[in-house]
C-alpha positions as CSV (number, residue, x, y, z in Angstrom):
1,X,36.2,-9.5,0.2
2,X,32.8,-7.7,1.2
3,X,30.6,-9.5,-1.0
4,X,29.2,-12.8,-2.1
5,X,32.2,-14.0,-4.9
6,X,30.2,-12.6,-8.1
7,X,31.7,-12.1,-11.8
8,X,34.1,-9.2,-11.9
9,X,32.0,-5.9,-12.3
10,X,32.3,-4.9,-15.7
11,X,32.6,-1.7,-17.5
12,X,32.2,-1.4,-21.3
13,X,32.5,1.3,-23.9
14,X,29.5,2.2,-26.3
15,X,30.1,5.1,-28.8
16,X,32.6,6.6,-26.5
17,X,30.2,6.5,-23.6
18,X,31.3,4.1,-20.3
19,X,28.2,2.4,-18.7
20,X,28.5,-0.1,-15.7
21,X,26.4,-2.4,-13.7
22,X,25.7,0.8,-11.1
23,X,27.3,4.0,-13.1
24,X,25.7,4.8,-16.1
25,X,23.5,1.6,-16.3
26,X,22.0,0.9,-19.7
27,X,17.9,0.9,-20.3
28,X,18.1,-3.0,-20.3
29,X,15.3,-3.0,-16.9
30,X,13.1,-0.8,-18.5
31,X,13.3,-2.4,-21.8
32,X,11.9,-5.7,-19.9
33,X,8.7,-4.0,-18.9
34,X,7.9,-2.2,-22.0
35,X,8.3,-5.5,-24.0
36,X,6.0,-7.0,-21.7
37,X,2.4,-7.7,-22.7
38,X,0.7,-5.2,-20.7
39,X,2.3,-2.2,-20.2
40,X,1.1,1.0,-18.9
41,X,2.6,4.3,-19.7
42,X,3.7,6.2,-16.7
43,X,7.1,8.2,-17.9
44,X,4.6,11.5,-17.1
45,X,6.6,11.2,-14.0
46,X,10.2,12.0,-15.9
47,X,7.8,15.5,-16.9
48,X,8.0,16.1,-12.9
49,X,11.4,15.4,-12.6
50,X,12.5,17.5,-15.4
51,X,10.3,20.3,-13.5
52,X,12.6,20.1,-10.1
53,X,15.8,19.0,-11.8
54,X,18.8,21.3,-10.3
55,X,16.0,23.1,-8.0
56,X,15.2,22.6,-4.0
57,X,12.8,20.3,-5.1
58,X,15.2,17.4,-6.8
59,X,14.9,15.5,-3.6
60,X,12.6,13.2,-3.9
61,X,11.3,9.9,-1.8
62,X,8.6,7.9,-3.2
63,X,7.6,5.4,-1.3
64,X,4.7,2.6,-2.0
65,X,4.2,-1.2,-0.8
66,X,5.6,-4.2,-2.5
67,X,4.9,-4.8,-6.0
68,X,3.5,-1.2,-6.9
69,X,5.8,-0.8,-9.3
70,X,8.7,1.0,-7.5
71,X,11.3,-0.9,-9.0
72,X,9.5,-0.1,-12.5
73,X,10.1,3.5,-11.8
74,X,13.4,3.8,-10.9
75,X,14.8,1.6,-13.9
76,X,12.3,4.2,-16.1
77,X,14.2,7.1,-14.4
78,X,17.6,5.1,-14.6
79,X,16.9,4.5,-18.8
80,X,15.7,8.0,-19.3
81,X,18.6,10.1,-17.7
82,X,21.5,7.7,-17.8
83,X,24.3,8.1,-20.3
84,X,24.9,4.4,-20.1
85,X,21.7,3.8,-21.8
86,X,20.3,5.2,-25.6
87,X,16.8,5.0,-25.2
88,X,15.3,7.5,-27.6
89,X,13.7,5.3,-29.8
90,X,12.5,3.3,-26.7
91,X,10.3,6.6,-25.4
92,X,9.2,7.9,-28.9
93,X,5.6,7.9,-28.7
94,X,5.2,7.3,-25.1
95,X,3.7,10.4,-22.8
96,X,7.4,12.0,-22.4
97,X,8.0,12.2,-25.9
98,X,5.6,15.0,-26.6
99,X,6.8,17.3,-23.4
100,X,9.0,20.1,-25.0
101,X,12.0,19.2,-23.2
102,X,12.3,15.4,-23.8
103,X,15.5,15.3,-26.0
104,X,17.2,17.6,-23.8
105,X,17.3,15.6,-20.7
106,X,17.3,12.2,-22.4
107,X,20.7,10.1,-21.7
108,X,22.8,13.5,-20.8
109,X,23.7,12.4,-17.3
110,X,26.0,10.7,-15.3
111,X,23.9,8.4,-13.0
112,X,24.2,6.1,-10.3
113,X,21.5,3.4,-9.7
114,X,22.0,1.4,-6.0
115,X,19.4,-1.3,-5.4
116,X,19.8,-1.6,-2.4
117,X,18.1,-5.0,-1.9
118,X,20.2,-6.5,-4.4
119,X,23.5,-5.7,-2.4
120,X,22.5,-7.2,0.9
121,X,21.0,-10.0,-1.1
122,X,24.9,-10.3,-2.5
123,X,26.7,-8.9,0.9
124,X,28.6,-11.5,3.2
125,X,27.4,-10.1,5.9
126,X,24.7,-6.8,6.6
127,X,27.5,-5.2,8.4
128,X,29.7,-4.4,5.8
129,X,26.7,-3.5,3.2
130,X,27.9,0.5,3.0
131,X,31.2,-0.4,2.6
132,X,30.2,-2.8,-0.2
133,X,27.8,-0.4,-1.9
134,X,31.0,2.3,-2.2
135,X,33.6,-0.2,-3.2
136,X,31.0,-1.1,-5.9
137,X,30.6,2.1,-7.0
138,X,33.9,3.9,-6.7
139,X,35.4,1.1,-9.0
140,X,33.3,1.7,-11.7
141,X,34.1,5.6,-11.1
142,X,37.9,5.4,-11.4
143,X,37.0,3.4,-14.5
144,X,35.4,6.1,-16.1
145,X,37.4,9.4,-14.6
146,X,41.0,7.6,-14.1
147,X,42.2,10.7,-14.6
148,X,39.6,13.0,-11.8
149,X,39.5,10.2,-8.7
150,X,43.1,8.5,-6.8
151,X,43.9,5.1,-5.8
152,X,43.4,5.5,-2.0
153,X,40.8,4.8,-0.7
154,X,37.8,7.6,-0.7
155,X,34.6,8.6,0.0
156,X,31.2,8.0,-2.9
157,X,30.7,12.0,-2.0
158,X,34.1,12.8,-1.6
159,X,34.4,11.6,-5.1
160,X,31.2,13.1,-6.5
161,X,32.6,15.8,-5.7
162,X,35.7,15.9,-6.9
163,X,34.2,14.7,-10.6
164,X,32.0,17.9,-10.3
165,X,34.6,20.0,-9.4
166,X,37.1,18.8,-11.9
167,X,34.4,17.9,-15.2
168,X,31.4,19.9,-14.2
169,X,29.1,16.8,-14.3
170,X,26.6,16.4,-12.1
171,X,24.4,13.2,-10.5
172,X,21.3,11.8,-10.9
173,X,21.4,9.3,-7.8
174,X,18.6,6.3,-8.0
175,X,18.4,4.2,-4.7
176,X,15.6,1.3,-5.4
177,X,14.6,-0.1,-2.1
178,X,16.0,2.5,0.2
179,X,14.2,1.8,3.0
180,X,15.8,-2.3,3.6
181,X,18.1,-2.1,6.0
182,X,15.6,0.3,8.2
183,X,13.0,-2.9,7.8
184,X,14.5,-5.6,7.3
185,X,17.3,-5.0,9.8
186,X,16.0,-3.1,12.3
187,X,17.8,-4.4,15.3
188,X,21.3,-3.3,13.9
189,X,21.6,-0.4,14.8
190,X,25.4,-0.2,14.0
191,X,24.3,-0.9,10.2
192,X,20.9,1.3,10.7
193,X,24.0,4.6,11.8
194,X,26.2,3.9,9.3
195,X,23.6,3.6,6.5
196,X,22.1,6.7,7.6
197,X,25.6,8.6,8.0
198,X,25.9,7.7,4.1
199,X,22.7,8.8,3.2
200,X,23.5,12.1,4.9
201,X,27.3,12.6,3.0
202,X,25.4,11.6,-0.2
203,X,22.5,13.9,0.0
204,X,23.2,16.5,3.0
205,X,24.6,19.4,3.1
206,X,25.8,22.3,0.8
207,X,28.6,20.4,-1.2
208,X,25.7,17.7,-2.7
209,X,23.2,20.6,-3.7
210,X,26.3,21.0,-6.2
211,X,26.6,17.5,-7.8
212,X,23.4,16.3,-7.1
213,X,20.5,16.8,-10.7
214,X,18.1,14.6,-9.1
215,X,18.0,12.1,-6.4
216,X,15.0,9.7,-6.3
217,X,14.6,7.4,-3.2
218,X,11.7,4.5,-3.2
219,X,11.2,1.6,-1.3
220,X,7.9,0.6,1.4
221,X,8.8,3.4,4.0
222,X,9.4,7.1,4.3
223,X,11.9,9.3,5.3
224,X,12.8,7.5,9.0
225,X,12.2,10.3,11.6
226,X,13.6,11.3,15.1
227,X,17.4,11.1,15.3
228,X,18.0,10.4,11.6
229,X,15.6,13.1,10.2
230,X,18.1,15.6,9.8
231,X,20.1,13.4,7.9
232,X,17.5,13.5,5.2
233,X,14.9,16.4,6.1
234,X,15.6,17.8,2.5
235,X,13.4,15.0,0.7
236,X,10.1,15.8,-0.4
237,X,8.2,13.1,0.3
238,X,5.4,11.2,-1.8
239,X,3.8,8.7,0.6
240,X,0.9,6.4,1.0
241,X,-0.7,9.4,3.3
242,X,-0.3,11.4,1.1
243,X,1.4,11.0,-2.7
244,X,0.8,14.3,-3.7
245,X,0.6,15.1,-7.3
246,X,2.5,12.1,-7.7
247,X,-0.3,9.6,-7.1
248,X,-0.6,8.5,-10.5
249,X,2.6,7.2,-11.5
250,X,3.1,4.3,-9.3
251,X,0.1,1.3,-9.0
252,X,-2.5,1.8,-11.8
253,X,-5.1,4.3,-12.0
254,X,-8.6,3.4,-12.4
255,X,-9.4,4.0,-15.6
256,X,-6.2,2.3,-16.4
257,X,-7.7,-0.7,-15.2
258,X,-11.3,0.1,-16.7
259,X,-9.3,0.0,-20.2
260,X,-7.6,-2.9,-19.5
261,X,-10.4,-5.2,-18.2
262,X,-12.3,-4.0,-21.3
263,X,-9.6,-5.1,-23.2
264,X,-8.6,-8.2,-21.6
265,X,-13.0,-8.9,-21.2
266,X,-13.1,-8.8,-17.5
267,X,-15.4,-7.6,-15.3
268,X,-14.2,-4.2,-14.6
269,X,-16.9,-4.4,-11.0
270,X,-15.0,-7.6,-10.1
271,X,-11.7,-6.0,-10.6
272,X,-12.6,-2.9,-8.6
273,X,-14.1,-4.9,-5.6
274,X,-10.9,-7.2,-5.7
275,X,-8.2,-5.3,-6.5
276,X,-8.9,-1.7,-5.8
277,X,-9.7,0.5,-2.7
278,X,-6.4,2.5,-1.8
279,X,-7.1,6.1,-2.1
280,X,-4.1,8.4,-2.8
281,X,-4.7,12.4,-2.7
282,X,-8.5,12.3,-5.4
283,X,-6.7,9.3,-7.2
284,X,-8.1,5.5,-7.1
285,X,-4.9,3.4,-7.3
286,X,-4.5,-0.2,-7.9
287,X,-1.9,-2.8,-7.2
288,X,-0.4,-3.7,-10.3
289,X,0.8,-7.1,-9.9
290,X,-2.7,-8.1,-9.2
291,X,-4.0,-6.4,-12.0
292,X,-1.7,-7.8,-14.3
293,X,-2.2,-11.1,-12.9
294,X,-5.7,-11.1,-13.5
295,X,-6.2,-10.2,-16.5
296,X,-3.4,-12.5,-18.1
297,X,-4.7,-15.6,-15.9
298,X,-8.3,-14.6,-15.8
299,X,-8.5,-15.6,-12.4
300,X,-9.9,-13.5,-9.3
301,X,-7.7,-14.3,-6.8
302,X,-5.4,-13.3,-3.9
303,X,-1.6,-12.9,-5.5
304,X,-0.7,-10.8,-2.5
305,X,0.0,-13.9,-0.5
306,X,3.0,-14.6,-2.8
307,X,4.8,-11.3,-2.5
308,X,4.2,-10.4,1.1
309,X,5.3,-11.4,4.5
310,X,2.9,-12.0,7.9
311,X,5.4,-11.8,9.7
312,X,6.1,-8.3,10.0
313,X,2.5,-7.8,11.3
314,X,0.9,-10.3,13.1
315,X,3.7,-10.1,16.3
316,X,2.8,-6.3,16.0
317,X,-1.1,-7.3,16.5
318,X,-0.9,-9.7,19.3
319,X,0.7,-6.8,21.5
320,X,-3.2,-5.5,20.9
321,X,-2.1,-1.9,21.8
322,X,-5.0,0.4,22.8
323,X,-7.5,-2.3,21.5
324,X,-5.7,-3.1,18.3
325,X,-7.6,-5.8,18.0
326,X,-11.0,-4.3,18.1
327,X,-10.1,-2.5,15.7
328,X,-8.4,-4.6,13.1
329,X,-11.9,-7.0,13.4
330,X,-13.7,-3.7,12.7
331,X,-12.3,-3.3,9.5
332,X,-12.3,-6.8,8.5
333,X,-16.1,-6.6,8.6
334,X,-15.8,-3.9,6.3
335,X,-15.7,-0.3,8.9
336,X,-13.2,2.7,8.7
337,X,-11.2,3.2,12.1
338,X,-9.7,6.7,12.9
339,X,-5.8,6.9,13.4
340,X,-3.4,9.3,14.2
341,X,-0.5,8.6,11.4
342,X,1.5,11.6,13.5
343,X,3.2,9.4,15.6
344,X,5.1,6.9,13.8
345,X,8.5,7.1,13.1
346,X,9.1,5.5,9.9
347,X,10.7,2.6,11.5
348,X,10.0,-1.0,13.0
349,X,12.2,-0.6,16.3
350,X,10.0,2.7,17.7
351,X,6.4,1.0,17.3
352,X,4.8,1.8,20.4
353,X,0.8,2.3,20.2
354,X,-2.2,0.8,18.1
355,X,-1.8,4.3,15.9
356,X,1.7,3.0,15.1
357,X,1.0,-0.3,14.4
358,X,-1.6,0.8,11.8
359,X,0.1,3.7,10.1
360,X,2.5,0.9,9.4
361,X,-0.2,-1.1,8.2
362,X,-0.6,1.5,5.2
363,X,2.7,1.9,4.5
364,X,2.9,-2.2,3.9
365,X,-0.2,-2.4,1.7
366,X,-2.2,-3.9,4.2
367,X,-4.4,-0.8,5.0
368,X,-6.1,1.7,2.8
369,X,-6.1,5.3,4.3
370,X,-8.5,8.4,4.0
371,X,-6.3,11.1,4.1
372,X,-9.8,13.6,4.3
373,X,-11.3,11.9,7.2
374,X,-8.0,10.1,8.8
375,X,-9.2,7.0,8.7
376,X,-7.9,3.5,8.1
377,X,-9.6,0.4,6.1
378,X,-9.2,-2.6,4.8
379,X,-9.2,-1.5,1.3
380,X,-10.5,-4.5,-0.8
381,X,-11.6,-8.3,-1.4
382,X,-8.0,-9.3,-2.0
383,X,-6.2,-7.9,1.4
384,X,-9.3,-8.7,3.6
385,X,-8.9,-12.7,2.5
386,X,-5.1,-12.1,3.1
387,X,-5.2,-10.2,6.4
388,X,-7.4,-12.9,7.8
389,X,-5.0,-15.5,6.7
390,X,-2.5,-13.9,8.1
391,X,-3.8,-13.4,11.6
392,X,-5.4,-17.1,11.7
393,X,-2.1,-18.9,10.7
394,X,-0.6,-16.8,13.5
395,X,-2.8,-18.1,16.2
396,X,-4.6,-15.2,16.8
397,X,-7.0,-17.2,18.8
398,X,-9.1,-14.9,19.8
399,X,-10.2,-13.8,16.0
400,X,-10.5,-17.9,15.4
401,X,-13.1,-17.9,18.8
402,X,-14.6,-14.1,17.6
403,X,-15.0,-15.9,13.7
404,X,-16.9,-18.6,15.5
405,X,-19.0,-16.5,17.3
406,X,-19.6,-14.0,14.4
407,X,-20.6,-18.0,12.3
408,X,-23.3,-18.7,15.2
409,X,-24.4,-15.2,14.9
410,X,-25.1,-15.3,10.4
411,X,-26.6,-18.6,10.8
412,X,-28.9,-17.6,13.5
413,X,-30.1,-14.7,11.0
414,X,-30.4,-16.6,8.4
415,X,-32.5,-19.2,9.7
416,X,-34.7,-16.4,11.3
417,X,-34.0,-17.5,15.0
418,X,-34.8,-14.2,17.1
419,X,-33.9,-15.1,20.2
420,X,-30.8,-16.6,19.0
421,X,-28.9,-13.8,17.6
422,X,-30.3,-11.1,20.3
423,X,-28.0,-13.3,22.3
424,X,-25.2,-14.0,19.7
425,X,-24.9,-9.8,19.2
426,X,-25.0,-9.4,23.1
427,X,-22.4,-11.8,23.8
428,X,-20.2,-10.4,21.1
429,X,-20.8,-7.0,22.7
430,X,-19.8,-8.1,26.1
431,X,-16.9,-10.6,25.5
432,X,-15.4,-9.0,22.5
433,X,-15.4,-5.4,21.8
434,X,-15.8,-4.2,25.6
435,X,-14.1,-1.2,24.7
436,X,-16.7,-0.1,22.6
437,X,-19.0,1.2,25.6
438,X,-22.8,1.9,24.3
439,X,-23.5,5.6,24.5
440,X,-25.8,6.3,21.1
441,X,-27.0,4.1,17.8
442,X,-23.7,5.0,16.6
443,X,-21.8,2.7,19.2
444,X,-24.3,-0.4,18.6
445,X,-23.3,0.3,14.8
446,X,-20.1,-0.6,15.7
447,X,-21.0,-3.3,17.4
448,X,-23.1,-4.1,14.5
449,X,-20.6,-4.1,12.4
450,X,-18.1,-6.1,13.7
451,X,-20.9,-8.9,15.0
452,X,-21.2,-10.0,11.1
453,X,-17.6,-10.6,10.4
454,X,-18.3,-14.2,9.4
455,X,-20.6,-12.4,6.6
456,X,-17.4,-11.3,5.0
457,X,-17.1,-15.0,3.6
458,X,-20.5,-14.5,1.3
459,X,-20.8,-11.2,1.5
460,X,-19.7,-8.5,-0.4
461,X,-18.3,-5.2,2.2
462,X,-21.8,-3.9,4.0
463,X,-22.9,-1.0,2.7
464,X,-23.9,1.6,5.2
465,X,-26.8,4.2,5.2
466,X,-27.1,2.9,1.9
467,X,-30.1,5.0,-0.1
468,X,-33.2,3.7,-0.9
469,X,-37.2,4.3,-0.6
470,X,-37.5,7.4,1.6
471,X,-34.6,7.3,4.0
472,X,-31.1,4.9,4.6
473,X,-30.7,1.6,5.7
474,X,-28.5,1.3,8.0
475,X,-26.6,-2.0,6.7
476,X,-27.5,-3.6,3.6
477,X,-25.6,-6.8,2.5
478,X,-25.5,-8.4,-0.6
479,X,-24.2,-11.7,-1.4
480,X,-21.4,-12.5,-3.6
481,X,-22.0,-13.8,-7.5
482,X,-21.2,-17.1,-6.3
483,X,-23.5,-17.3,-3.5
484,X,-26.4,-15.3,-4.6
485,X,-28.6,-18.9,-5.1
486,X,-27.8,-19.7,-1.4
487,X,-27.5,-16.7,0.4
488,X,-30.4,-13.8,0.9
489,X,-29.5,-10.2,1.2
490,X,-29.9,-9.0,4.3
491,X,-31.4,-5.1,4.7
492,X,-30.6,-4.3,8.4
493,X,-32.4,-1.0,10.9
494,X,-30.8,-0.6,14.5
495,X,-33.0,1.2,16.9
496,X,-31.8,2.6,20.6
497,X,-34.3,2.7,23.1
498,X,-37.3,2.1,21.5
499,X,-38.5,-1.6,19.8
500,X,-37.5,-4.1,17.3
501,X,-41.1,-3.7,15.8
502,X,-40.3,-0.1,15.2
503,X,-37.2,-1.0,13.8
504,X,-39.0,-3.0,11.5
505,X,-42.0,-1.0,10.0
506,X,-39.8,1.9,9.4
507,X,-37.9,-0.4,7.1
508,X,-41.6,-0.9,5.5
509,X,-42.8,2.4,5.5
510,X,-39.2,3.5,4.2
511,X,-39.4,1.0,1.5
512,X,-36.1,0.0,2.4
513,X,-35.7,-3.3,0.4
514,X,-35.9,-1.2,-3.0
515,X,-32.1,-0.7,-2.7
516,X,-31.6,-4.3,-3.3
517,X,-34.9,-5.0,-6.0
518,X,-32.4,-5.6,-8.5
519,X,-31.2,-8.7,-6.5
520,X,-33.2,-11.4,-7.8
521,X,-32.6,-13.7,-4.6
522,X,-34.6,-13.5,-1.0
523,X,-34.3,-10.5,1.0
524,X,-34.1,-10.6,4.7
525,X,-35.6,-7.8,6.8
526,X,-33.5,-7.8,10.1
527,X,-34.9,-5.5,12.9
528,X,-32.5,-4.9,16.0
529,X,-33.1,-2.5,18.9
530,X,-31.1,-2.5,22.0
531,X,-32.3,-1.6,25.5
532,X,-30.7,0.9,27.7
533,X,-32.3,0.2,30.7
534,X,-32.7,-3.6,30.5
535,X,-29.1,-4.1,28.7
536,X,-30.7,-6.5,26.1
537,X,-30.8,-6.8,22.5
538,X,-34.0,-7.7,20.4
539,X,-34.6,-9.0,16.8
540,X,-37.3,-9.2,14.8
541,X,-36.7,-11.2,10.8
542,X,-39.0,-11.4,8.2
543,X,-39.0,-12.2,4.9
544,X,-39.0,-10.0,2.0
545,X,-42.1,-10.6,0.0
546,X,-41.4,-9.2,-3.6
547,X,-43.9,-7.6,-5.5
């Protein structure tokens, strides 16, 4: 036996219809997550895939980090198009029920729906996981065509095929968590060849452009490249560099979320800063579990910690390719790093350079990515408290010593000690971002940046060149709700080459404090200049006094 010892997989009869656990499935899933309190109406995707169904463009991989709502989709797919499944009345009056063709693709196919997580979850062993997946399937298949398929044993394309051939019928193929066994079992490459061998018989090929309707692939990561890209070169993909037009049907949109914090009376600002920050194509997108969380619990809040895994990152990080490092501390203090997402291949076994290491950052969640600017960034409150977690309970002990240093460096400030954080910001300069040479203002920016990690804690993300008076500040902080009695915001000018009293009066003469006037707390005026020829930092701090 291949799998786990399970209850025999049933086939049953509705109406003269045959639906199965994987064949003809019935709208059960989706059922779940309309019937749930909050629900967000995203079936404007099934008007998409009514668009490319029997074109060149039926091949589809959507891929998105955990809890995005992947496995939402596919059972919305799976409900629509299955025959298993008499879902009418569960679509009237959502989005897909106006579009012109919604009767005439709804329940009229033959589908197959593979989560692909679910049968290694239920396989003996990962090694025989294909083989389980098309015993699986082909049972049901006899069931329904006894008459099409034989005995022996067969091929799932070989008997696609042959159904096609002999009834006409054509596939719609959902596989939910495609992406697994790339991931999660990397180091096999025996299951990695064969896996990929059936993905290319299923989808490949001219025979499958002649049973395949649709075939919709999601999980974390794309389409895995180099030797196995030919296998499955024919999928359009929908990624987190770039999702296309199809941006807005997985995670929540922002004025999703405005709607539901007005209805649930949260603080839609809160939300934002919290929850939202990754940037698909022109669309603001949202993780949904934390969303939903939030506004049923009322609680802000990390609930990433209970769906993802450190593991897969912080190994990758301690190899500190090309300064990886640096850079991950630059964006925990709130900074945007270039990276060049060209050069990963879609796979955990081929990660060779920082770039790597970070494009599959974004694919995981952890990163936000500018696809305009090709940058990456830490993309809100909620991943920046988990990405520090996760490289502190890893032992990264050089962001524990940096954290301490960065600690010296905001208490220095805040107590107006000049002297004292000229020499915390040089000695962070030397020790810890050496490969940040000094060359222009814009390189003791960085510097700048990354020196107020610790600020992170009571901060909200510095703003940069924010506008105000008659010219930009170059860092403006502003504390958090919670420590706004405590903490004062901080309006910070970097000078190169000249004085930290010049530094300072152009923040007067500027009026550079009336970007934060609103704040009813103490401001800080923070004057920094560094010296060329001397190699030295200076300060100068003063106290706001409000009018």
């Amino acid at each position: 036996m291949l799998y786990k010892k399970t209850e025999k997989l049933s086939i049953i009869k509705r109406e003269g219809e045959i639906m199965g656990m994987f064949v003809n499935p019935n709208a059960a899933a989706f059922q779940c997550a309309v019937n749930s309190e909050v629900y967000i109406d995203k079936t404007g995707l099934l008007e998409y895939t009514n668009k490319v169904l029997g074109t060149n463009a039926r091949f589809i991989c959507n891929s998105r980090p955990r809890r995005f709502g992947k496995s939402y989709t596919a059972n919305m797919l799976t409900a629509y198009y299955s025959k298993g499944a008499d879902s009418e009345k569960m679509f009237s009056g959502l989005e897909i029920s106006k579009a012109a063709d919604f009767r005439k693709h709804l329940n009229k196919y033959d589908l197959i729906h593979i989560d692909v997580q679910w049968f290694l979850a239920n396989c003996a062993k990962a090694d025989d996981i294909v083989a389980f997946i098309t015993e699986s399937i082909l049972d049901e298949l006899r069931t329904i065509y006894p008459c099409v398929l034989p005995s022996e044993e067969i091929s799932l394309p070989d008997a696609l095929s042959r159904i096609r051939e002999k009834t006409g019928q054509k596939f719609v193929v959902i596989i939910d968590e495609w992406d697994v066994l790339i991931r999660d079992a990397a180091a096999n490459s025996k299951v990695q060849k064969e896996y990929i061998n059936f993905l290319r018989g299923m989808f490949k090929g001219t025979e499958p452009t002649r049973y395949i309707q649709l075939a919709y692939l999601t999980g974390i990561l794309p389409v895995k490249k180099e030797t196995t890209q030919s296998a499955l070169n024919n999928f359009d993909e929908f990624t987190m560099l770039s999702a296309g037009n199809l941006a807005p049907y997985i995670g929540f949109t922002e004025d999703e979320v405005r709607n539901l914090s007005e209805e649930y009376q949260q603080d839609f600002h809160e939300v934002k800063r919290w929850y939202d920050g990754y940037l698909l194509k022109d669309c603001q997108v949202y993780n949904p579990r934390a969303v939903v969380s939030v506004m049923l619990k009322g609680e802000f809040k990390s609930y990433w910690s209970e769906t993802a895994s450190y593991e897969a990152i912080v190994p990758l990080i301690n190899m500190n390719y090309d300064g990886l490092k640096t850079s991950i501390i630059e964006m925990l203090s709130g900074a945007s790093v270039k990276v060049n997402t060209a050069t990963f291949k879609n796979d955990t076994e081929n990660i060779k350079s920082r770039d790597d290491v970070l494009t599959y950052m974004i694919h995981l969640g952890y990163l936000g990515y500018d696809q305009t600017r090709k940058t990456a960034f830490v993309p809100n409150e909620e991943i920046r408290q988990e990405l520090t977690t996760a490289v502190e309970s890893k032992a990264w002990n050089e962001m524990i010593l940096f954290q301490q240093e960065s600690e010296k460096l905001l208490d220095a400030t805040l107590e107006m000690d000049c002297p004292v954080v000229a020499a915390q910001i040089e000695k962070i300069h030397n020790e810890y971002v050496s490969v940040i040479q000094y060359h222009n203002e814009n390189s003791l920016s960085s510097v700048l940046a990354i020196a107020y990690l610790s600020a992170m804690q009571y901060y909200f993300k510095p703003v940069r060149e924010l506008p105000s008076g008659r010219g930009f500040a170059d860092f403006v902080f502003i504390p958090k709700p919670e420590y706004k009695s405590d903490y004062p915001a901080l309006v910070v000018e970097l000078k190169w080459n000249q004085n930290a009293q010049t530094a300072m009066q152009q923040i007067k003469d500027r009026k550079y404090p009336d970007s934060v006037l609103e704040y009813t707390g103490d401001i800080l005026l923070v004057a920094i200049n560094y010296d060329k020829d001397k190699k030295e930092h200076q300060c100068m701090i003063e106290q706001y006094e409000k009018k």
